[in-house]
PADOSE-442907 format. One record per residue: y, x, z of N, C-alpha, C in turn; residue number from 0. Coordinates in nm, 4 decimals. Atoms other than C-alpha are relative to their C-alpha. Layout:
// PADOSE-442907
((Y,X,Z),(Y,X,Z),(Y,X,Z),NUM)
...
// end
This chain:
// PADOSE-442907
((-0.1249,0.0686,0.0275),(1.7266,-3.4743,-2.8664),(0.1050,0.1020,-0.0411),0)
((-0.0650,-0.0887,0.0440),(1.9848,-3.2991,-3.0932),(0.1458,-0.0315,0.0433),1)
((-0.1432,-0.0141,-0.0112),(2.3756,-3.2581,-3.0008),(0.0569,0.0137,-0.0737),2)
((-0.0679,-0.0227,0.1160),(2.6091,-3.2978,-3.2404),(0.1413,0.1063,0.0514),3)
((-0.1075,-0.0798,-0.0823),(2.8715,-2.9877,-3.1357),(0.1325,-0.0224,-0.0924),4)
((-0.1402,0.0320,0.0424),(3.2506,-3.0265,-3.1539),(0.0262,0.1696,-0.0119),5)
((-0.0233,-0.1090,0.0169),(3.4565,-2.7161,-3.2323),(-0.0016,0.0840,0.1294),6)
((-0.0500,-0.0107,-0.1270),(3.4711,-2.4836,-2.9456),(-0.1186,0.0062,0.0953),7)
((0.0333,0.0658,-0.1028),(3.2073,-2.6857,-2.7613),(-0.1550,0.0733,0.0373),8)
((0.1117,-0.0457,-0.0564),(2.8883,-2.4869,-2.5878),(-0.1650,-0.0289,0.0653),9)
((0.1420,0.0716,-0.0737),(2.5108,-2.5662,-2.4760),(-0.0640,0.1185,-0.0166),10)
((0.0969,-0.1268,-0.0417),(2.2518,-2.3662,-2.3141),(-0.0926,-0.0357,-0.0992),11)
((0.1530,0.0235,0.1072),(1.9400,-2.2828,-2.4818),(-0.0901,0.0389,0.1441),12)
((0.0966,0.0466,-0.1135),(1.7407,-2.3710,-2.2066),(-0.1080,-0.1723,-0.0201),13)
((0.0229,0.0763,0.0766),(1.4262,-2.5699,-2.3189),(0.0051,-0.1526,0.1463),14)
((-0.0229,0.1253,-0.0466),(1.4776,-2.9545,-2.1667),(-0.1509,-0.0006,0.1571),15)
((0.0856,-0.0186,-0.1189),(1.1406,-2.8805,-1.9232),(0.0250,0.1208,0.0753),16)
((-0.0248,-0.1269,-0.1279),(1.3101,-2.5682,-1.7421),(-0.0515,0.1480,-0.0678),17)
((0.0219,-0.1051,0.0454),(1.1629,-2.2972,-1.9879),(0.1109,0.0833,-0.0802),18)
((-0.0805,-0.0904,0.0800),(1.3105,-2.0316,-2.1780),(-0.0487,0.0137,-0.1676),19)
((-0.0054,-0.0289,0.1254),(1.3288,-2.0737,-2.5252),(0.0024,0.1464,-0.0747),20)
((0.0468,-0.1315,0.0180),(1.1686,-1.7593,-2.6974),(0.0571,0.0471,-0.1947),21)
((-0.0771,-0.0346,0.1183),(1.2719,-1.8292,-3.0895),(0.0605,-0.1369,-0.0461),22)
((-0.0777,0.1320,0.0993),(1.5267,-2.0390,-3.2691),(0.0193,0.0393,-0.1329),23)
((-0.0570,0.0448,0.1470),(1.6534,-2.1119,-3.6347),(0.1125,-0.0301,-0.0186),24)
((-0.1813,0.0448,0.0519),(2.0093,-2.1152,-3.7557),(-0.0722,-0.0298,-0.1495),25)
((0.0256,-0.0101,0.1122),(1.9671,-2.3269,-4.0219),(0.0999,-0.0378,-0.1148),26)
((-0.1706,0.0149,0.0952),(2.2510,-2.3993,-4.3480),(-0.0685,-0.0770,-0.1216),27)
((0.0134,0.0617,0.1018),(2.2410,-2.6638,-4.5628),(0.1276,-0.0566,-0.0735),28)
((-0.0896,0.0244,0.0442),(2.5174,-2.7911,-4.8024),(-0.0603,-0.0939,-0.1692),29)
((0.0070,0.0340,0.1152),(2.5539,-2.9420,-5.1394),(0.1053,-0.0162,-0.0729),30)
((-0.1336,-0.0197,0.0753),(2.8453,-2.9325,-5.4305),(0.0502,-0.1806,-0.0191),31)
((-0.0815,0.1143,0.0201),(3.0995,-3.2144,-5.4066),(0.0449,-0.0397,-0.1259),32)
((-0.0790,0.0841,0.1177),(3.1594,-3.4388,-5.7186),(0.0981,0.0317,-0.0120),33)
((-0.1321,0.0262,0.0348),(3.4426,-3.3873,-5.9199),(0.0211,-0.0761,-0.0923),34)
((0.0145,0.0841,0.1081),(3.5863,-3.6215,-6.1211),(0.0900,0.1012,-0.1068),35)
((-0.0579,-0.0831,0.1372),(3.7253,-3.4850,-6.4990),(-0.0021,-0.0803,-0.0875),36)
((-0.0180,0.0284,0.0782),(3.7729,-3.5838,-6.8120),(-0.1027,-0.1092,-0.0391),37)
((0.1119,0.1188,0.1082),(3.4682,-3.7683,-6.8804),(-0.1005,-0.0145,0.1239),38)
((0.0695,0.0426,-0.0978),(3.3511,-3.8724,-6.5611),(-0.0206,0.1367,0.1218),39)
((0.0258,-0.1239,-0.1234),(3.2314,-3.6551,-6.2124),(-0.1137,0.0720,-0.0260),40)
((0.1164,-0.0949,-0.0082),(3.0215,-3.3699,-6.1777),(0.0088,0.0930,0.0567),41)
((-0.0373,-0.1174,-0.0999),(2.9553,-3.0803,-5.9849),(-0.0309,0.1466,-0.0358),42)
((0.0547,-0.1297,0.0584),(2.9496,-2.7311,-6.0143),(-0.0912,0.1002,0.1053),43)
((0.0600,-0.0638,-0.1031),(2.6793,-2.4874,-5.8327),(0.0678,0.0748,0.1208),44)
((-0.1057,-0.0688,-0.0345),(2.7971,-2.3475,-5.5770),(-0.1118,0.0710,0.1222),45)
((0.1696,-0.0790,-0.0605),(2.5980,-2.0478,-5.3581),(0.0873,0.0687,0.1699),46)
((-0.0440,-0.0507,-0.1276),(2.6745,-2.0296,-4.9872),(-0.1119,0.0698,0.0661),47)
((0.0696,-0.1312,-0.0661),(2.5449,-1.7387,-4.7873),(-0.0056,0.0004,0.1811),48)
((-0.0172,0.0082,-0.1276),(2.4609,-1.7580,-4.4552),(-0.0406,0.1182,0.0360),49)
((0.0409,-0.1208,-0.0291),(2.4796,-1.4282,-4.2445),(-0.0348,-0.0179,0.1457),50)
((0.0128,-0.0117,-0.1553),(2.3913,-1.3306,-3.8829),(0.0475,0.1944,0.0300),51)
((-0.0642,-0.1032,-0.0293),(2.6465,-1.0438,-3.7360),(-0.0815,0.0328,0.1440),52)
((0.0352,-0.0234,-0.1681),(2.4477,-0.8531,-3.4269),(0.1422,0.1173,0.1053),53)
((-0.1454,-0.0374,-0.1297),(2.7309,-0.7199,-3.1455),(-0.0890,0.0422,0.1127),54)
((0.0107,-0.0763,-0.1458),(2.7025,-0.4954,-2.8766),(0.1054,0.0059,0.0686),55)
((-0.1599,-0.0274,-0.0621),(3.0355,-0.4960,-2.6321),(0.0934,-0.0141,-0.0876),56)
((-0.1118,-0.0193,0.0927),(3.2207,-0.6076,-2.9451),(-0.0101,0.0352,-0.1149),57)
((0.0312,-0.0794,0.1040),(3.0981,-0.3703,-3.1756),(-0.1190,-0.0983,-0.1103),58)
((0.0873,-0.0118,0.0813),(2.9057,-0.4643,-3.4926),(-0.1023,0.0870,-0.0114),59)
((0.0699,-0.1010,-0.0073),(2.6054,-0.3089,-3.4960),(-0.1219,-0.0714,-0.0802),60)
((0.0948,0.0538,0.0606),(2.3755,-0.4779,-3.7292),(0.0269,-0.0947,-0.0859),61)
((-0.0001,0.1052,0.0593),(2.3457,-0.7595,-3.9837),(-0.1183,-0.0194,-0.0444),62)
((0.1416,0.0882,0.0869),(2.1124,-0.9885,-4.1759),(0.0576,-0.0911,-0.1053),63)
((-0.0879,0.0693,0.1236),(2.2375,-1.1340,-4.5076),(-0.1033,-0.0088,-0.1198),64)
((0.0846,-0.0186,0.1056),(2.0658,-1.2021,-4.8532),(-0.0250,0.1411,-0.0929),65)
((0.0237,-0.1340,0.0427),(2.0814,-0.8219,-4.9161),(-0.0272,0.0755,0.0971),66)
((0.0547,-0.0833,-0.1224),(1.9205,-0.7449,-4.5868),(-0.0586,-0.0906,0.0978),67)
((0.0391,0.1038,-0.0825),(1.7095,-0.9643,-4.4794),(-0.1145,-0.0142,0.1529),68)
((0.0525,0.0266,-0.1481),(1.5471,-0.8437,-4.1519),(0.0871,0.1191,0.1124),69)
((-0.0506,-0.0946,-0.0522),(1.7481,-0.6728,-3.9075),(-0.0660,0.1331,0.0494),70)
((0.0761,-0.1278,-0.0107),(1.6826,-0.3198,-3.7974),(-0.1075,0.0197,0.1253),71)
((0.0894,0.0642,-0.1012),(1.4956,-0.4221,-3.4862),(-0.0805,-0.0883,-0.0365),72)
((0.0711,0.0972,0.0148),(1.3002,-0.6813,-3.6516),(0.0107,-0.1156,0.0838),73)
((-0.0137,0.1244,-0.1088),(1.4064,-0.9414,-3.4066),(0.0928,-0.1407,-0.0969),74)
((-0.0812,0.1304,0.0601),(1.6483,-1.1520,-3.6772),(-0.0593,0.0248,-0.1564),75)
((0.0570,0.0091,0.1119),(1.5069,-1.2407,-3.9868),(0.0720,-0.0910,-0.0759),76)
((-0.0841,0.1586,0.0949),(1.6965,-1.4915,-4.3109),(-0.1438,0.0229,-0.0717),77)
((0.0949,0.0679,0.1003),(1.4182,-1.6566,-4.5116),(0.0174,0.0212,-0.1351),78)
((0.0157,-0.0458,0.1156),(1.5678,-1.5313,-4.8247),(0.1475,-0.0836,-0.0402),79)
((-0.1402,0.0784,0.1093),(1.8939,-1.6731,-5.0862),(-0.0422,-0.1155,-0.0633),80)
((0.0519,0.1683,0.1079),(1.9234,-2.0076,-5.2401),(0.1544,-0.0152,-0.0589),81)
((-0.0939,-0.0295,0.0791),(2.2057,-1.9710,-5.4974),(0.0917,-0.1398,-0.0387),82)
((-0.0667,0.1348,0.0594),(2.2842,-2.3496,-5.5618),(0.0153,-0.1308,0.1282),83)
((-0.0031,0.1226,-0.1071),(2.2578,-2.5843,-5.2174),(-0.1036,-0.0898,-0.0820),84)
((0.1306,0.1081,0.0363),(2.0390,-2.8727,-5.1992),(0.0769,-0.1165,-0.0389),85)
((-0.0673,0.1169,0.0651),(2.0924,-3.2426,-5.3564),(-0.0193,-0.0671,0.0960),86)
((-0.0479,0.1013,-0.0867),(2.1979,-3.3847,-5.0398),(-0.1489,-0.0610,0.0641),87)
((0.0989,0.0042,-0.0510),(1.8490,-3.3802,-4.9104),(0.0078,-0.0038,0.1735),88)
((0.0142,-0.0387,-0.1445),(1.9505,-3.2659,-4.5776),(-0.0858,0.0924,0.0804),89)
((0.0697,-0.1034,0.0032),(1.7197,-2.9801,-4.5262),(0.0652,0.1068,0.0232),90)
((-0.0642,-0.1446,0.1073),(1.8111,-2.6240,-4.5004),(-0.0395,0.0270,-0.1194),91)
((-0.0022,-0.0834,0.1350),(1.9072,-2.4334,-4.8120),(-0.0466,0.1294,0.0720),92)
((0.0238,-0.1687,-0.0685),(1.8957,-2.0865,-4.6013),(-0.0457,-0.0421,0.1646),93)
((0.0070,-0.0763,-0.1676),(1.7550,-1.9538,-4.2410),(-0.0056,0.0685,0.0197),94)
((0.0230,-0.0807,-0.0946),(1.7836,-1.7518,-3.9945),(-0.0941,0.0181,0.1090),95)
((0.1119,0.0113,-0.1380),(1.4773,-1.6875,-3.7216),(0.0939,0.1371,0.0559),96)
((-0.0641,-0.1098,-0.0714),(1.6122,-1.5048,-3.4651),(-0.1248,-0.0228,0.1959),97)
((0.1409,0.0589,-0.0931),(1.3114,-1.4458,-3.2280),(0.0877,0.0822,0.1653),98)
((-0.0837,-0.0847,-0.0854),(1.5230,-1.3876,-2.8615),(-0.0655,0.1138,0.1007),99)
((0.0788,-0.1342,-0.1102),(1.2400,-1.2224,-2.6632),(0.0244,0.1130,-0.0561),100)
((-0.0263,-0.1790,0.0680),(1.2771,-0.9575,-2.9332),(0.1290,0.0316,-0.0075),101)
((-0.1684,-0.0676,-0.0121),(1.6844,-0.8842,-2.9208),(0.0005,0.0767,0.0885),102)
((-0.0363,-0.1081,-0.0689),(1.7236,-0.5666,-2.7896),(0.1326,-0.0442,0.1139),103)
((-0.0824,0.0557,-0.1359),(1.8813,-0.5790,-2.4383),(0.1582,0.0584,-0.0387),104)
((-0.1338,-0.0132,0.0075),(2.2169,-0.4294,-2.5725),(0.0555,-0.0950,-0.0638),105)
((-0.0714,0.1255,0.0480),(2.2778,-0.6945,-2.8363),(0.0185,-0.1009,0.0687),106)
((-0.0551,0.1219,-0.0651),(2.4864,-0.9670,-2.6586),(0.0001,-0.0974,-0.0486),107)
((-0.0527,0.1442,0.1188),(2.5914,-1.1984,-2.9194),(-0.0163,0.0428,-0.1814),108)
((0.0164,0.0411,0.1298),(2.4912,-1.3232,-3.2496),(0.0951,-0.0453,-0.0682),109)
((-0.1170,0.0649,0.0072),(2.7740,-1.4709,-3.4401),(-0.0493,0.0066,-0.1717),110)
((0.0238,0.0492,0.1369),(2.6812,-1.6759,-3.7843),(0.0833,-0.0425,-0.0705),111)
((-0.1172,0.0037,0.0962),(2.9306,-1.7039,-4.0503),(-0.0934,-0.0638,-0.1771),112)
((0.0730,0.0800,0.0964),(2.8866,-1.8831,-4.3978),(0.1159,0.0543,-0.1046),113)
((-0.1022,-0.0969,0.0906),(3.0696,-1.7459,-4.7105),(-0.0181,-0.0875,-0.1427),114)
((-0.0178,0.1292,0.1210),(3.1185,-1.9352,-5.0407),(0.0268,0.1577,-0.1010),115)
((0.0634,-0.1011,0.1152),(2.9457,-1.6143,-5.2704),(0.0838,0.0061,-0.1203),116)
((-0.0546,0.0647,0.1088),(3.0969,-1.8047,-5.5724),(0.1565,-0.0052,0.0071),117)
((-0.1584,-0.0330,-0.0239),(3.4446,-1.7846,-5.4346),(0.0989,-0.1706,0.0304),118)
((-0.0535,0.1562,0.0435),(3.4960,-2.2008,-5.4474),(0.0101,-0.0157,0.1279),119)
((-0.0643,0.0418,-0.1311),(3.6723,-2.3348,-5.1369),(-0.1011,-0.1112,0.0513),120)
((0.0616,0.1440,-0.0391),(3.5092,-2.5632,-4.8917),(0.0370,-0.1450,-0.0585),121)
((-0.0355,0.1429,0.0622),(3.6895,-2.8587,-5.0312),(-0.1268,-0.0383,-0.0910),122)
((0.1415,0.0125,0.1082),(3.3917,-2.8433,-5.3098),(-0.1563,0.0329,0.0583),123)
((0.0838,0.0382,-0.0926),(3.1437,-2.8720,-5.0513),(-0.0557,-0.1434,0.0298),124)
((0.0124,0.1599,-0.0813),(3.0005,-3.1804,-4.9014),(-0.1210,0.0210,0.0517),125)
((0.0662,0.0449,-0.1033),(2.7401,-3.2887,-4.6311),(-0.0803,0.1756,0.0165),126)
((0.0042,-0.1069,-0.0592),(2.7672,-2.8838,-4.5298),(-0.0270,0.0216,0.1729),127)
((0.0386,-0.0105,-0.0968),(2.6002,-2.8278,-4.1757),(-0.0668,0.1247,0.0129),128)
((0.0902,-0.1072,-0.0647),(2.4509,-2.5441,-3.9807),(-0.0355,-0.1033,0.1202),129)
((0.0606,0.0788,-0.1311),(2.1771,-2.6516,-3.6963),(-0.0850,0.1149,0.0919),130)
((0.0914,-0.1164,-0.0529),(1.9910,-2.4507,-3.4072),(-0.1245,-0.0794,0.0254),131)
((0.1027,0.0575,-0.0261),(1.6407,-2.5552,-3.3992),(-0.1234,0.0775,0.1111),132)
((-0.0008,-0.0445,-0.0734),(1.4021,-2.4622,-3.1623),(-0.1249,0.0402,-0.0886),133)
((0.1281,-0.0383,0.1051),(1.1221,-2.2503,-3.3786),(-0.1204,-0.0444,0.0535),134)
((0.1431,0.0035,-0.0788),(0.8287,-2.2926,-3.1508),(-0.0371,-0.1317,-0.0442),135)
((-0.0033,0.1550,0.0067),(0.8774,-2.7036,-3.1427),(0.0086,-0.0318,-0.1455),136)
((-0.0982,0.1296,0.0429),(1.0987,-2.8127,-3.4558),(0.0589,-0.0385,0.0557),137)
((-0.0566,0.0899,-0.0546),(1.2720,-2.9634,-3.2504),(0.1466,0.0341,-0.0307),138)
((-0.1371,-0.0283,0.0503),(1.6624,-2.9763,-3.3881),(0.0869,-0.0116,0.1524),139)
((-0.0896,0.0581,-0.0969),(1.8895,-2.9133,-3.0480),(0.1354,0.0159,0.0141),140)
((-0.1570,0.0227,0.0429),(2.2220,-2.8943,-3.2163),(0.0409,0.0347,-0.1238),141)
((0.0049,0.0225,0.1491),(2.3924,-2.9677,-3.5115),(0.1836,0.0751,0.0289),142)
((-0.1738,-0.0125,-0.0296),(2.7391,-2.8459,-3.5794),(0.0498,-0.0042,-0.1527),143)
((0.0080,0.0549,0.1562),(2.8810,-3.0328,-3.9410),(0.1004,0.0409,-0.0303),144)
((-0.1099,-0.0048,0.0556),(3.1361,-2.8516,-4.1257),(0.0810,-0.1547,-0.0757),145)
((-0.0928,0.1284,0.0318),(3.4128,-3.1598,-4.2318),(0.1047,0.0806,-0.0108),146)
((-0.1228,0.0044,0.0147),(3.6890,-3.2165,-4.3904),(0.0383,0.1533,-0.1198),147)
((-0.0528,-0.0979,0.0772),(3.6588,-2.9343,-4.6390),(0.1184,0.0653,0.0516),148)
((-0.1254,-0.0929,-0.0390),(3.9680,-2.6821,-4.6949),(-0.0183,0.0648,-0.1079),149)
((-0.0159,-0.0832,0.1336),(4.1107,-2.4333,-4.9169),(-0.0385,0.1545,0.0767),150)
((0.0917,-0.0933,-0.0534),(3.8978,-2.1674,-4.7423),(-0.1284,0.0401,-0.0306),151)
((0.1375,-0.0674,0.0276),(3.5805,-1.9657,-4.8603),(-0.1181,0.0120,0.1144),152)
((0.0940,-0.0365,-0.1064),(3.4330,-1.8790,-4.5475),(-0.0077,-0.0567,0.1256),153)
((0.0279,0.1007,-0.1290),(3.3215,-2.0424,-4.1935),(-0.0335,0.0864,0.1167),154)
((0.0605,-0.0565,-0.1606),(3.2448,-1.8585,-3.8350),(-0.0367,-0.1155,0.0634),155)
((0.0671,0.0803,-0.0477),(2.9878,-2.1081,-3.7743),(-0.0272,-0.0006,0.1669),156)
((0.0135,0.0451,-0.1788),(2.8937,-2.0704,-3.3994),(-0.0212,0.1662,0.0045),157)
((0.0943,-0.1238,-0.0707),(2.7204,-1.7604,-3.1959),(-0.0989,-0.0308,0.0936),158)
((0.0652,0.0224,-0.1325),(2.4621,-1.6964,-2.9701),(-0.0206,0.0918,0.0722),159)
((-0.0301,-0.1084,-0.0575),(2.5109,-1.5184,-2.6850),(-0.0345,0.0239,0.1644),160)
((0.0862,0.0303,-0.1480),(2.3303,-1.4075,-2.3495),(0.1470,-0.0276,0.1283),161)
((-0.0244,0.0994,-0.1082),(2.4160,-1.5976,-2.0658),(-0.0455,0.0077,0.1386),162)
((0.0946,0.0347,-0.1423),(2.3048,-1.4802,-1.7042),(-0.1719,0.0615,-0.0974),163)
((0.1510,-0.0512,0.0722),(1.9361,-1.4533,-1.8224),(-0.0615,-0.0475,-0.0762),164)
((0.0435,0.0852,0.1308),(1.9159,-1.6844,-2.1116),(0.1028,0.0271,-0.1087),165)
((-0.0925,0.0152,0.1704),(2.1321,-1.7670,-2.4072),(0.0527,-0.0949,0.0003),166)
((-0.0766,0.1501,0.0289),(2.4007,-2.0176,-2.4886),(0.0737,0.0045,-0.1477),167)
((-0.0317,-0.0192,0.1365),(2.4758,-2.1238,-2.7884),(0.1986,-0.0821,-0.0476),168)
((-0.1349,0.0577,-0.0349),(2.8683,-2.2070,-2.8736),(0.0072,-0.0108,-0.1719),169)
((-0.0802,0.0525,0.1602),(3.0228,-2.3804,-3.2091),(0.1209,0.0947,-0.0030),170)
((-0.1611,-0.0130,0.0459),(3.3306,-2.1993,-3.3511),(0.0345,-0.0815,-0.1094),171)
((-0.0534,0.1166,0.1030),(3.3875,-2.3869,-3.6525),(0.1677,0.0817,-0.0569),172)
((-0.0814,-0.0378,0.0218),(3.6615,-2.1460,-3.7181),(-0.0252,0.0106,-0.1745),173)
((0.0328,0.0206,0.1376),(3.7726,-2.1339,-4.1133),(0.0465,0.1558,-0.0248),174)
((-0.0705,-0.1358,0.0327),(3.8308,-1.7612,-4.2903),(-0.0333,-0.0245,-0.1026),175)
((0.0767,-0.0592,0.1579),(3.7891,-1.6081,-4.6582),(-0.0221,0.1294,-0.0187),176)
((0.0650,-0.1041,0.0467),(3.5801,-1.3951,-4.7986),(-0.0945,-0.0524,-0.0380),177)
((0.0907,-0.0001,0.0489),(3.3177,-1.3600,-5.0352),(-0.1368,0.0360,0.0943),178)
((0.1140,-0.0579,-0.1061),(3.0652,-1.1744,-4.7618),(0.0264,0.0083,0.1490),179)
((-0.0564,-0.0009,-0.1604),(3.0715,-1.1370,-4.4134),(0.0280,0.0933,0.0459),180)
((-0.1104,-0.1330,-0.0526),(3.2308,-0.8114,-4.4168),(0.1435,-0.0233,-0.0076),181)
((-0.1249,-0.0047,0.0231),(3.5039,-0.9426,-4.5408),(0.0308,-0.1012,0.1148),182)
((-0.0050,0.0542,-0.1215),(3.4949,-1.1827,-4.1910),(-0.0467,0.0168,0.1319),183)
((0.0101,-0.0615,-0.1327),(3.4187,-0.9340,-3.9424),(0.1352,-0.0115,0.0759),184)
((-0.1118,0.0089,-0.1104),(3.8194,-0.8991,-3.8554),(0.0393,-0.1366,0.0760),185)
((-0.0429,0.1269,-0.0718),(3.8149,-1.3030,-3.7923),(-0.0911,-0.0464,0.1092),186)
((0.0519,0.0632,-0.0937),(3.5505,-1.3018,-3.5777),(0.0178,0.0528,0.1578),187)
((0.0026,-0.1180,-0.0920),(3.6492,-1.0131,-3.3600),(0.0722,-0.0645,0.1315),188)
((-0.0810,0.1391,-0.1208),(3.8904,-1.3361,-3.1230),(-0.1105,-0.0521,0.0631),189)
((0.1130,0.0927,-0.0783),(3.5708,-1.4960,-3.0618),(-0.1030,0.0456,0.0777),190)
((0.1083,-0.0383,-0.0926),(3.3455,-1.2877,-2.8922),(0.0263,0.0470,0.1501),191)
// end
């Protein structure tokens, strides 16, 4: 059973029979919002990037992006770039595996951000979501749906971050800009 998360709003990753969930999936799907023009609506491509920032006490100390796609530990992996979103399929366009038995015991927190490559504001977005799935299963156990567009490029989608002796996973839903997720390291630096 999947959770639909509000901004803000937190859940363990603890699997529903008392185990410990070993790998999940951040996954990002989107598609380009109709415009209307001169001679009817249409849309233009548009190439969102999903990253995964790794943190130690704060510090950056790693990434995973479409120009680096397995971290230096091998523990976070993206599936590769998809330059145009999907046609409202509902699917991911991009993932992340992030296998947790393997996260080195200093990395604390994960923290996934989404970037609009192309430079076009969320407003020119539509049915844009990130979800955490549980790799082992499939099983989708939270959704968290960007809305409501904006005149903003970039997203600090959620994190995930140890917990006692598991992991919890928290929505930010916060909005920034930038083309990459360097250029939204200083907005995420409140949230961890």
């Amino acid at each position: 059973m999947s959770v639909n998360l509000s901004k803000g709003q937190g859940i363990s990753l603890a699997k529903s029979d008392g185990g410990t969930l070993t790998a999940v999936r951040m996954g990002l799907g989107w598609r380009s919002a109709p415009r209307r023009g001169l001679f009817g609506s249409r849309t233009r491509e548009i190439d969102l990037d999903a990253s995964a920032v790794l943190f130690a006490d704060k510090q950056p100390l790693d990434v995973v992006f479409f120009q680096h796609l397995i971290s230096d530990d091998g523990s976070v992996r993206h599936t590769g770039d998809n330059v145009v979103g999907g046609a409202g399929q509902g699917g991911d366009d991009e993932a992340i595996l992030v296998d947790l038995a393997r996260v080195p015991v200093h990395i604390d927190q994960i923290v996934f951000t989404v970037n609009s490559f192309t430079g076009q504001t969320f407003a020119e977005v539509q049915d844009a979501f990130c979800r955490l799935v549980d790799e082992t299963t499939g099983q989708e156990m939270a959704r968290y749906t960007l809305t409501g567009g904006g005149d903003y490029t970039a997203q600090i989608m959620s994190k995930v971050h140890r917990s006692g002796s598991g992991w919890q996973m928290t929505a930010i839903g916060e909005p920034a800009h930038g083309r990459t997720f360097k250029d939204v390291v200083p907005a995420i630096l409140p949230y961890l």
